[in-house]
NUPA-751379 format. One record per residue (C-alpha): residue in one letter; x, y, z. Coordinates in Angstrom, 1 decimal, m for minus. Each point is the difference from the previous one (the first is absolute). Last residue first. Layout:
REM residues N
<rec><rest>a</rest><xx>X</xx><yy>Y</yy><zz>Z</zz></rec>
...
//
This chain:
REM residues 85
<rec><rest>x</rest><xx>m53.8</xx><yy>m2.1</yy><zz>m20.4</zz></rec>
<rec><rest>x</rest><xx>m3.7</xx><yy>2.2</yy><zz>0.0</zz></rec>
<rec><rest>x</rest><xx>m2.4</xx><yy>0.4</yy><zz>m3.3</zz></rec>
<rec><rest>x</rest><xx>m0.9</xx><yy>m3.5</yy><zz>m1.7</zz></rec>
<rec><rest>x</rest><xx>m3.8</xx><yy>0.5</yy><zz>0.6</zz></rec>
<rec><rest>x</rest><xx>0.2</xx><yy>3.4</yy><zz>m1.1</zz></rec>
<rec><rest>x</rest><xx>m1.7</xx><yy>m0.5</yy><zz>m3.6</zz></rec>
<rec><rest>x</rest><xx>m2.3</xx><yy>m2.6</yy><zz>1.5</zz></rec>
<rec><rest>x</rest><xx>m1.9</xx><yy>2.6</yy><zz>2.1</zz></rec>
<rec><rest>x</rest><xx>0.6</xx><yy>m0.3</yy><zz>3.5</zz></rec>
<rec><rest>x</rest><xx>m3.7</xx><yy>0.6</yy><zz>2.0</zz></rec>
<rec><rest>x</rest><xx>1.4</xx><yy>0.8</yy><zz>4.2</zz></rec>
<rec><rest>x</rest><xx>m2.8</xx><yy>m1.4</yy><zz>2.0</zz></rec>
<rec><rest>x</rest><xx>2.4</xx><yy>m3.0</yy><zz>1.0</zz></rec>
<rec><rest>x</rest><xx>2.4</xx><yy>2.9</yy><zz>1.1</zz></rec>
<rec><rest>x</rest><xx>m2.5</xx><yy>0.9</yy><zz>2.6</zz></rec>
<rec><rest>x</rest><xx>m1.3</xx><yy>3.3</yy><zz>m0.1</zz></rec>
<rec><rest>x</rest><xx>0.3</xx><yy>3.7</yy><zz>1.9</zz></rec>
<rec><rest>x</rest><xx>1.9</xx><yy>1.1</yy><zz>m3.2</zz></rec>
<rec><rest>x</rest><xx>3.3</xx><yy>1.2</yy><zz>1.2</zz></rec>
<rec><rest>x</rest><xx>m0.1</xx><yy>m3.5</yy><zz>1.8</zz></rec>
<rec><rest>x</rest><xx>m0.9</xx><yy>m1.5</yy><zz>m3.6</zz></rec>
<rec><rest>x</rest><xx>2.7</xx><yy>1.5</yy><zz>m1.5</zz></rec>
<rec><rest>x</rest><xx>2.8</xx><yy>m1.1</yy><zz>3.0</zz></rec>
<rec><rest>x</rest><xx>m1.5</xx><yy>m3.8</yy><zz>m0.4</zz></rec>
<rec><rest>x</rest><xx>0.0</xx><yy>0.8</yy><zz>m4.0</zz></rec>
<rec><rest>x</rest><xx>3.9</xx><yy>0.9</yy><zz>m0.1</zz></rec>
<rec><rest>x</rest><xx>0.9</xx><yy>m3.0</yy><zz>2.4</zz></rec>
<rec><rest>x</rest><xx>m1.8</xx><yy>m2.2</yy><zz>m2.5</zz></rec>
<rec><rest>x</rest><xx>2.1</xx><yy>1.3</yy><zz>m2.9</zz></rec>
<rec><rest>x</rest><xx>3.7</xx><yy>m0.4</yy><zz>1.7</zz></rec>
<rec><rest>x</rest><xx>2.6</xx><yy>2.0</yy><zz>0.2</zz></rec>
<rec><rest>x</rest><xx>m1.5</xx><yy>3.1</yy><zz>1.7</zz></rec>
<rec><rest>x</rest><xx>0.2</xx><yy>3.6</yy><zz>m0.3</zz></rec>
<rec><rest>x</rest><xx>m1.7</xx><yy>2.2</yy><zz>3.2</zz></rec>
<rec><rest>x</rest><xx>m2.2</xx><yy>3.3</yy><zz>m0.1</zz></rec>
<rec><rest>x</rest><xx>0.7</xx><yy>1.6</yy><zz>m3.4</zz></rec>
<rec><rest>x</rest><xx>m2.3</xx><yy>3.3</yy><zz>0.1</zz></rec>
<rec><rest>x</rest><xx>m2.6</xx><yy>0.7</yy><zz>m3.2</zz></rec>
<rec><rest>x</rest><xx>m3.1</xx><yy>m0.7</yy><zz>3.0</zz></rec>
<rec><rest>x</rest><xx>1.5</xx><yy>m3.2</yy><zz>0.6</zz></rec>
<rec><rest>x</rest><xx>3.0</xx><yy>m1.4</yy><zz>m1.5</zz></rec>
<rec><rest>x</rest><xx>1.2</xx><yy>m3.6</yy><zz>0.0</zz></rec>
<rec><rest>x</rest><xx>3.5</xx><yy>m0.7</yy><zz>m1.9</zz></rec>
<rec><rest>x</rest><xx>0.4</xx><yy>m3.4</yy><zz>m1.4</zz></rec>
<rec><rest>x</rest><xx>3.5</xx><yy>m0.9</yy><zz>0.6</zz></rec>
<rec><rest>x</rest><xx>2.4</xx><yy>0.0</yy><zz>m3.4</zz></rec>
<rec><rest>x</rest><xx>0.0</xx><yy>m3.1</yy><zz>m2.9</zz></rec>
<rec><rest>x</rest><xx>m3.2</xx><yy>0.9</yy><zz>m2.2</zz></rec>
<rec><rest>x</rest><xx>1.6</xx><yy>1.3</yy><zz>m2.7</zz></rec>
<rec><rest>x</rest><xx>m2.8</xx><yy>2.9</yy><zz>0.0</zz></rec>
<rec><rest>x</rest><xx>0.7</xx><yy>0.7</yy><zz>3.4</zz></rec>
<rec><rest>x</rest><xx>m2.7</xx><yy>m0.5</yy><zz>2.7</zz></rec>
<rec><rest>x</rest><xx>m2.6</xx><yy>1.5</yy><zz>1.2</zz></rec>
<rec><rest>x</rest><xx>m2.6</xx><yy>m0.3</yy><zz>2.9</zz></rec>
<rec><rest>x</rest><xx>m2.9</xx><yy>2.6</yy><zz>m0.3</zz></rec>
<rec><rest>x</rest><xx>m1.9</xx><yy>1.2</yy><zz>3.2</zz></rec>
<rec><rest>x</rest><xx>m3.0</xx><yy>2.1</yy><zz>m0.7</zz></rec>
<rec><rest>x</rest><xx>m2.7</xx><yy>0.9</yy><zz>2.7</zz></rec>
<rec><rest>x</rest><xx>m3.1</xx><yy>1.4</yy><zz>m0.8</zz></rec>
<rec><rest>x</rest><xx>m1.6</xx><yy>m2.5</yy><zz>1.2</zz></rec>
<rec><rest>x</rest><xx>2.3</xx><yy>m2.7</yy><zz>m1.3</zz></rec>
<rec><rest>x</rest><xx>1.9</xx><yy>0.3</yy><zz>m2.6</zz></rec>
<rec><rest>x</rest><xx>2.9</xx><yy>m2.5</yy><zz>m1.5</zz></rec>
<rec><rest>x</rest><xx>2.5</xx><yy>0.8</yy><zz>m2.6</zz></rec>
<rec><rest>x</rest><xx>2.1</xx><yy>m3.0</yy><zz>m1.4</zz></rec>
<rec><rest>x</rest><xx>3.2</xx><yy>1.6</yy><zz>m1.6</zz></rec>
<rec><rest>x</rest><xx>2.6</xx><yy>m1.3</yy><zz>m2.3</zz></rec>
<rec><rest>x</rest><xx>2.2</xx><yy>2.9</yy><zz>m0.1</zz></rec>
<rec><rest>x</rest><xx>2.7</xx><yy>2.1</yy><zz>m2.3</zz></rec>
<rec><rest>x</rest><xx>m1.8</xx><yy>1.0</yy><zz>m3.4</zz></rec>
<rec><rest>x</rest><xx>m3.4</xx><yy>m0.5</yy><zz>1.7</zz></rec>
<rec><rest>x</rest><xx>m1.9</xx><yy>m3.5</yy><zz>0.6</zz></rec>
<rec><rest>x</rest><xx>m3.4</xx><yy>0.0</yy><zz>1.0</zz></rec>
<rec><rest>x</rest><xx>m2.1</xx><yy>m2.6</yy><zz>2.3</zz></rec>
<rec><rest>x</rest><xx>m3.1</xx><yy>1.1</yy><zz>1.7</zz></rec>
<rec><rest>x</rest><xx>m2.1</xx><yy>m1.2</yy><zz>3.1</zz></rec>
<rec><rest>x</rest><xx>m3.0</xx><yy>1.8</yy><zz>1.6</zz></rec>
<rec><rest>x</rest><xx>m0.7</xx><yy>m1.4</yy><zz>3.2</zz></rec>
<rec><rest>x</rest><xx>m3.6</xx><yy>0.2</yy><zz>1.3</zz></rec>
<rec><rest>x</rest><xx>m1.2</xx><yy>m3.0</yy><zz>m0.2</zz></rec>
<rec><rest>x</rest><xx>3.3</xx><yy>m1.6</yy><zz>1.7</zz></rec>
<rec><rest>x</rest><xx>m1.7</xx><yy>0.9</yy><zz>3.4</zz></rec>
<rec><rest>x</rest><xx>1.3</xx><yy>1.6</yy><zz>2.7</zz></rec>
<rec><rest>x</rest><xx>1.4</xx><yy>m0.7</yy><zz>3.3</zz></rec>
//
């Protein structure tokens, strides 16, 4: 697995998401959710959706898979902390 060094972590919000962007390597997976904050998080990879998920931590396991990490090494910054149902 890799190492939680190298994981660049971002939160931004856009007219219609809440997204936390991840990159890895040259690898980007961002999970989003709506701006309400009530509907599955989506996880895409590579600008594809791959799965939607109800809960947060279910998100960041599939994330960090897509990743090569561990969910631990997965930095949430505080701004996404409440994202998931």
């Amino acid at each position: 697995m890799g190492h939680s060094d190298d994981i660049e972590a971002d939160y931004v919000e856009t007219d219609t998401e809440r997204q936390l962007r991840y990159s890895r390597g040259g690898q980007r997976v961002t999970v989003a959710q709506n701006t309400e904050g009530y509907a599955m998080l989506a996880v895409r990879a590579g600008g594809e959706e791959r799965e939607r998920y109800y809960g947060f931590d279910m998100a960041l396991d599939h994330a960090a898979e897509l990743l090569g990490v561990e969910p631990r090494e997965l930095p949430i910054p505080d701004a996404a902390a409440d994202m998931g149902m």
